[in-house]
N, C-alpha and C positions, 0 to 999 in steps of 0.2 A: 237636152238631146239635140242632134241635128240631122238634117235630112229626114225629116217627118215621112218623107212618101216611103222612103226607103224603109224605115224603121215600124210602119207598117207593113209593108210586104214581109218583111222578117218575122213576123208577127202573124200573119195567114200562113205563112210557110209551117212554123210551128204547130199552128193550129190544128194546120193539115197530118202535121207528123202524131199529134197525138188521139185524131181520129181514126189514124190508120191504126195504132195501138188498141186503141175500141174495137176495131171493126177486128183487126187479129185474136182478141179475145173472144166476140161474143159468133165469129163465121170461121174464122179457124187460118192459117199462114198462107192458106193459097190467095184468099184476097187480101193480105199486108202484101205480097209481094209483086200483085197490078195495083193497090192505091201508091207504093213506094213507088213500084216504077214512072207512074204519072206524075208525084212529087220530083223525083229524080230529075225530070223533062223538063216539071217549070223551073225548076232552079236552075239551070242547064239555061234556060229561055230566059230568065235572070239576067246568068251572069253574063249574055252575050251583047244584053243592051247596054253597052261599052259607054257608049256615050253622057248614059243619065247615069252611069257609078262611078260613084271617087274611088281612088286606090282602095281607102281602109271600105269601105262598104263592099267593091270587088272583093278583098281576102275572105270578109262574111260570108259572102255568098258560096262562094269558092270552097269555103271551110263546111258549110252544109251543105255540099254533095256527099262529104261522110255518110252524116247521117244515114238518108234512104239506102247507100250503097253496105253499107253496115248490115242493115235490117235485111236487105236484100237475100245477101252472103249468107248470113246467119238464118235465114226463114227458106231460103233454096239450100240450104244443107243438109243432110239427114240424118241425126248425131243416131241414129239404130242400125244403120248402114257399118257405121264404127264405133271405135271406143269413144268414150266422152271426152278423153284427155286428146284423144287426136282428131274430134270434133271442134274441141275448145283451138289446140292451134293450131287446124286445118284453117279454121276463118279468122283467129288471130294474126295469123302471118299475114295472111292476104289482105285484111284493113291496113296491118302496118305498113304493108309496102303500099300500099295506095296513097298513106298520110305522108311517108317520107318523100314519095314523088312529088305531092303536093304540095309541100313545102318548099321543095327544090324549085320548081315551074314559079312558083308565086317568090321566089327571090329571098324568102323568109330568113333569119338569122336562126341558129341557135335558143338563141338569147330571145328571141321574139317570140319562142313556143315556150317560154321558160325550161328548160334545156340548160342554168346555173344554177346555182347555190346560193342563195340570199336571204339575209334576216334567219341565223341559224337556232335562234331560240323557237320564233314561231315556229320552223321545220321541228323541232324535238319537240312539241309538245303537239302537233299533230301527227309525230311518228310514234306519241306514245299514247293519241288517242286509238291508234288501229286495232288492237289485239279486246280492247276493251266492247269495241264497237263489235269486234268479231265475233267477241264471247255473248252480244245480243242477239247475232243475227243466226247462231249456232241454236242458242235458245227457242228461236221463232221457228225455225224451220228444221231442225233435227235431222241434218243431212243421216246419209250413211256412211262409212267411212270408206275409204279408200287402198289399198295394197299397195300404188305404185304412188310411196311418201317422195321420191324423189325427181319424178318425171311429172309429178304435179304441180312442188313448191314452182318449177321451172315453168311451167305451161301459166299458172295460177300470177304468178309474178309478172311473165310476159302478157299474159293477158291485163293486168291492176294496170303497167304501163301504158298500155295502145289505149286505154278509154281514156287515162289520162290526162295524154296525151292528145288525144283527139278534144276531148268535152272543154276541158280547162286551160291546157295549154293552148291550142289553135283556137277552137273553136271561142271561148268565154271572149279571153284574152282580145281577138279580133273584135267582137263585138263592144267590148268596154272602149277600145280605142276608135272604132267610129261612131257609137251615141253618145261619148261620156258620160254615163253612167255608170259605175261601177255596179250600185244596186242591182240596174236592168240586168246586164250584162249574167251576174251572179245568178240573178232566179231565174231566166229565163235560158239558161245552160243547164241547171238543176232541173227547170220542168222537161226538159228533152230527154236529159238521161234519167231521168224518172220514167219516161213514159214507158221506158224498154223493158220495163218488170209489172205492165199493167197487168201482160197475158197469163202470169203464172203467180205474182205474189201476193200474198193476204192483205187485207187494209196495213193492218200494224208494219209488214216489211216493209208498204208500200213508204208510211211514216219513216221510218228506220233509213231508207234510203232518199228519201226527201233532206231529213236533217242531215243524215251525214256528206250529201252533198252541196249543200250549203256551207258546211263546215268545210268542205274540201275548196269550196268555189269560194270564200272568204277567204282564204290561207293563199290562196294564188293570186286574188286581187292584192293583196297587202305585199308579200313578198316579191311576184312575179318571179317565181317559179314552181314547176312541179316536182321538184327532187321530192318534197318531204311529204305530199301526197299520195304520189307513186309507192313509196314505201309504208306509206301506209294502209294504202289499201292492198297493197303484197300484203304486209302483216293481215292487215282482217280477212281474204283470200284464207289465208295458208291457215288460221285458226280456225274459221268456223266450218272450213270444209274437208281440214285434215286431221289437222290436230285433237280437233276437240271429238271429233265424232268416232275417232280411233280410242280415245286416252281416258274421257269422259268418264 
């Protein structure tokens, strides 16, 4: 690794992110979204100490303002206000247009958020772990099913993309290329979007979504891209929370 002091900050930053996870669970979303916002702030305070950050450590930083702003969006929304589906891309839009702006601002390529097609074997065999994975996580949790099969696949899709996109594309991605690590890089994008189902999912989903993000965050370190990701986590989406709980 390099830049130690950095790669510790990156590291309480987390820290913090998965306390506020704790703290959502066990007092409820009104305090995740003043521990977020005070996260939000030091990252913010972060990324303006210009002088002690190299480019690729600035994209990191850069890349988790997602984060809290994510949770934020998501813990200040009130999916009982609406429907779930226009909950889901009430705040899926709004992260994605956040991520695309911040790619844009930070000068990022395409290519740099893995946004190509690469190594298309590994993409098919992670596009045909998705439905598999789906059919575990349908078992776990035994949604109900759905009426509106078409405004979902769409919503459920574009939402599999923006996490994506944000955890693996921007965010891993950034990280592997200023610690070199690819390992680090990997688990430490996994323990972040792990932490976002502490408030509501069982130990086992909690497992469930550990490994399969590891499986997702290995497929993008080797490849360097999220095409075969994204769709598959579309696929596990559209199965365990349409398909299966309609059809079953």
């Amino acid at each position: 690794m390099q830049s130690p002091s950095q790669t510790i900050d990156l590291v309480i930053i987390s820290s913090l992110i998965l306390l506020s996870e704790l703290s959502i669970y066990l007092f409820g979303p009104k305090i995740g979204i003043i521990e977020n916002a005070a996260i939000l702030t030091l990252i913010i305070a972060e990324v303006t100490l210009t002088e002690r950050l190299g480019r690729e450590f600035l994209h990191v930083f850069q890349a988790m303002i997602l984060v809290p702003v994510y949770r934020i969006i998501t813990l200040s929304t009130p999916p009982e206000i609406i429907t779930y589906n226009g909950y889901l891309l009430l705040t899926t839009v709004a992260i994605l247009a956040g991520t695309m702006i911040l790619i844009t601002a930070t000068k990022l390529t395409l290519g740099d958020v893995g946004m190509r097609l690469r190594d298309s074997r590994l993409q098919i065999l992670c596009i045909t772990a998705g439905p598999f994975i789906g059919y575990l996580e349908w078992a776990l949790l035994k949604p109900a099913g759905s009426v509106a099969i078409m405004p979902g696949v769409l919503i459920l899709t574009l939402t599999a993309f923006t996490e994506e996109l944000i955890f693996r594309g921007l965010l891993q991605q950034s990280i592997e290329r200023a610690v070199k690590s690819p390992p680090f890089a990997i688990l430490l994008t996994t323990i972040l979007y792990t932490t976002f189902f502490i408030s509501y999912a069982s130990g086992r989903e909690l497992i469930l979504v550990l490994l399969t993000s590891l499986l997702f965050g290995y497929t993008v370190s080797r490849s360097r891209s999220v095409v075969g990701v994204s769709i598959s986590h579309a696929l596990l989406n559209v199965v365990s929370l349409l398909i299966l709980p309609i059809y079953a």
